[in-house]
N, C-alpha and C positions, 0 to 999 in steps of 0.2 A: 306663898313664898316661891319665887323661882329664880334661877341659876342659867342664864341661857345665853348662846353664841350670838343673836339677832338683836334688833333695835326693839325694844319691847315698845316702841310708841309705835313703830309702823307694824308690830303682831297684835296690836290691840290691847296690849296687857294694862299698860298705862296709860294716863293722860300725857303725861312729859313726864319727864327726866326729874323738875324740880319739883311737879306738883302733882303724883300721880295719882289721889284722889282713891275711892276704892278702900279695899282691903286688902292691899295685895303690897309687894314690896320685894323687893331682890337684890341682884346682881344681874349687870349684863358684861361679858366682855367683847362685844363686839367684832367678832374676831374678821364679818364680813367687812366692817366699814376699813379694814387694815388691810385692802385689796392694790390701794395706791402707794402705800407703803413698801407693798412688797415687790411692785411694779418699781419702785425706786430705785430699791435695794438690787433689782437686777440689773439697773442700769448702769451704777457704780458698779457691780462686779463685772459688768459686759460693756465695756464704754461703746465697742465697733459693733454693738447688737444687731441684728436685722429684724427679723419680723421674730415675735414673744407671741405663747399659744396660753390660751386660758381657759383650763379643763372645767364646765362648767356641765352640773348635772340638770336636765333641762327639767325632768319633773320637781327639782326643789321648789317652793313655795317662793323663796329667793330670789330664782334664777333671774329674771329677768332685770329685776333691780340691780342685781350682784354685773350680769352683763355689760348695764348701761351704765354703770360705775366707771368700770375698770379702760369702758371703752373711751368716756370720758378723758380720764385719769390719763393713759397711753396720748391722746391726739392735746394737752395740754403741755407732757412734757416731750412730745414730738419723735414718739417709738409708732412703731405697728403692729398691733396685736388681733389676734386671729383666736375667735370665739370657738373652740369645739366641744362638740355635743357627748357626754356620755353617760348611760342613763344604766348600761348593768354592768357586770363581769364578764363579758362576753366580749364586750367594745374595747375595752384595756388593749388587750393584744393589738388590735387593730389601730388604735392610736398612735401608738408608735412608729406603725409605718405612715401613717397621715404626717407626723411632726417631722420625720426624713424627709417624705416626698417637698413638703410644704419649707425643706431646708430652715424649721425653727432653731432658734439658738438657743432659747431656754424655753421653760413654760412654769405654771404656776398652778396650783389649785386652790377653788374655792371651796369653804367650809361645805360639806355635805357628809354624810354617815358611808356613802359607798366609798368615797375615797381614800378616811380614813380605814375603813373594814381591810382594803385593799393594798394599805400603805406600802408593805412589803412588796407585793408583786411590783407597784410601781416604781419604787425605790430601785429594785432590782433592773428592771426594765430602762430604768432612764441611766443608771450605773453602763449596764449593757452597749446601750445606744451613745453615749457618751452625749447626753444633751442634760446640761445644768437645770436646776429648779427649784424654786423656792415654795416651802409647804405651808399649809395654813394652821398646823398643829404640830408641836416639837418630836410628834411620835413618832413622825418621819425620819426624823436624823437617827434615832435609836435602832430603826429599819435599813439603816446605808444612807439614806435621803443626804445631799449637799447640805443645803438649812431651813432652817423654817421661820417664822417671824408672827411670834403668836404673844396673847395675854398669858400669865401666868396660871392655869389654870386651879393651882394648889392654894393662891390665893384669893384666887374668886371662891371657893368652895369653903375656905375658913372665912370667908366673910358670910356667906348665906348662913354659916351655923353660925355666927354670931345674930347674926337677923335671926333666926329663929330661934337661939336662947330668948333673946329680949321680945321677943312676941311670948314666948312661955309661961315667961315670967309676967306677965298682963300689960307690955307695952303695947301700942297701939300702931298698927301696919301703917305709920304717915312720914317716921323720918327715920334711919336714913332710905331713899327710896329710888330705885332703879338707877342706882351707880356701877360704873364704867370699874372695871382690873385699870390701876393707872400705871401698872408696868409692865415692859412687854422683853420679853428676852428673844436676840437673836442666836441660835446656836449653827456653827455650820460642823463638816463631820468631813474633817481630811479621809485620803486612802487607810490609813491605820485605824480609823474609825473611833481615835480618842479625841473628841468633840471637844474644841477650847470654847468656850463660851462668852459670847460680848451680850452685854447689859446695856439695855437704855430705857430711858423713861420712854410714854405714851404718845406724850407730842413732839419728841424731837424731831428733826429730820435726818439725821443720820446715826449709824452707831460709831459711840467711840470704844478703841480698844484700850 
């Protein structure tokens, strides 16, 4: 059974999405492949954007795919986005004067464990600096964070313990198998820090309020 942020066919865990063969069975929410999404979502909040920085931890297993993503994603819908490297706690500080110099107007992060660990100091840091940015996890907004634009992750985790009742009970790890959170909430988090919340399905492309 597993419960993960990643594409479980490109970590090995399955064969595909419809047929993943094995003994094994989950949830994925994906939260990397919602990198162009959230590159969207700052385009509608910033229509006169300039150049978008995209905190990307370089030792993730990810990174590289997450990079070639997003760099994609930016030069299809005709932004410019500026890949930066950070790999501890020591770099954070430092970032910020990079996103100044580099005159970003917002920035984003990609799913990795040091960012969320971190959420506050950047939260705070990007409050400080007065540069907008969209998170990969709602814990940000909870932190100060503008918004985030993530899967639900309370429902991913009541669906894994449904998979694994039904495996307990002596069903057999083949259906349902390596499915996607299909909803995703944006929250953003005014000065007053009481977060109104917009709702939208997985594949839309916009939120409505």
């Amino acid at each position: 059974m597993f419960a993960i942020g990643g594409d479980p066919v490109k970590n090995g865990l399955v064969a595909s999405l419809n047929r993943p063969g094995g003994n094994v069975t989950g949830v994925s929410y994906l939260t990397n492949e919602l990198g162009a999404k959230r590159l969207g979502l700052l385009r509608d909040l910033l229509s006169n954007a300039g150049m978008i920085a995209a905190l990307v931890n370089p030792t993730n297993p990810n990174a590289e795919s997450d990079a070639k993503d997003l760099l994609a994603a930016a030069q299809s819908m005709g932004m410019t986005l500026n890949v930066l490297h950070v790999s501890s706690e020591r770099d954070i500080d430092g970032l910020f004067a990079t996103l100044v110099q580099r005159r970003a107007s917002a920035f984003l992060t990609v799913s990795d464990p040091l960012f969320t660990s971190r959420r506050q100091q950047i939260a705070v840091l990007a409050a400080d600096h007065k540069i907008p940015a969209i998170y990969h996890v709602r814990d940000f907004t909870a932190a100060g964070g503008l918004m985030s634009y993530a899967p639900n992750i309370y429902d991913v985790f009541r669906q894994a313990g449904v998979y694994t009742g039904r495996i307990l009970k002596g069903e057999k790890a083949r259906r349902p198998a390596g499915g996607a959170a299909n909803q995703v909430r944006v929250r953003d988090q005014p000065q007053d820090r009481q977060g109104a919340r917009l709702e939208d399905s997985a594949d839309a492309a916009r939120p409505r309020r």
